[in-house]
C-alpha positions in Angstrom: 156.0 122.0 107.0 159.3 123.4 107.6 159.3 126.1 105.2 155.8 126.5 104.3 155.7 123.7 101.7 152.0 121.7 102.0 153.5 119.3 99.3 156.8 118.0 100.3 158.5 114.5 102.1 159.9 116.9 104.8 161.4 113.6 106.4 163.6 112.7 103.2 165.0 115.8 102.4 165.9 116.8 106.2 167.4 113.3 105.9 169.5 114.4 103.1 170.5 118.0 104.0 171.8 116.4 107.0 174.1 114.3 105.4 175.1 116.8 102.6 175.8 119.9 105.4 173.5 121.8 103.7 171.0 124.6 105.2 167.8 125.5 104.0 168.0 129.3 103.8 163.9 130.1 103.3 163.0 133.0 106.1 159.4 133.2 106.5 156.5 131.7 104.8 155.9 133.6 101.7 155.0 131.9 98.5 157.3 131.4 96.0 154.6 130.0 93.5 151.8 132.0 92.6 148.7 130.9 90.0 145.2 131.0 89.6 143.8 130.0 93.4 147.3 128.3 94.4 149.7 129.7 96.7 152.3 127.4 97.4 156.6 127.2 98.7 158.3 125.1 96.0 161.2 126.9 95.9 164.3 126.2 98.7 167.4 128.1 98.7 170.4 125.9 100.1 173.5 126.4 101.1 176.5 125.5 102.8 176.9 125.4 106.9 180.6 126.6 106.1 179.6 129.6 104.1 176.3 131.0 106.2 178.6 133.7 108.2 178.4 135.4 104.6 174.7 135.2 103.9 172.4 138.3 105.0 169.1 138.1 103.8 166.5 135.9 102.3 163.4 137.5 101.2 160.8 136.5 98.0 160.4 139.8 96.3 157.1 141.4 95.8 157.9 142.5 92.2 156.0 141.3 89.3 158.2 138.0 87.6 155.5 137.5 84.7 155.9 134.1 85.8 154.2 131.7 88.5 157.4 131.7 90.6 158.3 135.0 92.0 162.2 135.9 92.1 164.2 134.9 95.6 166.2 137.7 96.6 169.2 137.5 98.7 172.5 139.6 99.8 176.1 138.1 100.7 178.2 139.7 103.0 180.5 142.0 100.9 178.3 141.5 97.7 177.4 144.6 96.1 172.9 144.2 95.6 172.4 143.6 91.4 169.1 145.2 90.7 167.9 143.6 87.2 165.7 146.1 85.0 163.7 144.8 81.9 163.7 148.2 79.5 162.6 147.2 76.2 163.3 150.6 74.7 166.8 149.6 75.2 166.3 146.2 73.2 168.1 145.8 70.0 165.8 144.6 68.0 168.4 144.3 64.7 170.1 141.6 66.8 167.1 140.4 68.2 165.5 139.6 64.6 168.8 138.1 63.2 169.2 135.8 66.5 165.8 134.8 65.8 165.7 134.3 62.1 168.9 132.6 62.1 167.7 130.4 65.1 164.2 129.3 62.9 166.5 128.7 60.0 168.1 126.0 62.5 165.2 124.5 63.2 163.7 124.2 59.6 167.0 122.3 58.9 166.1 119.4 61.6 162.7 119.1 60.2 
């Protein structure tokens, strides 16, 4: 497989990339899905021939997602890196229970 996929038509979509002038960015062979006894590369970043002089990096990260998919990381030529911190001592939970309530209020009104 050509970027570490074992479930994928390989044929057809190198067919279509082809024709849109689009790149598969994937480096390596790391999983991009994790679960219970499955590692699998679901995940393909694309992007255009035209713009790859500005692309740097591709790498999957190694930080916990609390998902199956881990997060794709990657860096574009004059980009500044965004580093994306989950504090929930910073959470406002005021807002948070009002966006909520008002969100089940919503919902009981469908129903």
């Amino acid at each position: 497989m050509m970027w570490g996929s074992t479930n994928c038509n390989d044929k057809a979509l190198l067919e279509y990339l082809n024709s849109s002038n689009l790149a598969i960015l994937n480096q390596g062979n790391d999983s991009t899905y994790c679960s219970a006894g499955r590692l699998e590369v679901f995940e393909i970043t694309l992007w255009s021939f035209g713009l790859l002089e500005s692309f740097k990096g591709w790498e999957v990260s190694s930080e916990p997602s609390l998902l199956d998919h881990r997060h794709i990381l990657f860096t574009l030529e004059g980009s500044v890196p965004v580093y994306l911190i989950r504090n929930p001592r910073g959470t406002n939970w005021d807002s948070f229970q009002e966006g909520l309530k008002g969100r089940l209020e919503r919902r009981q009104e469908l129903t």
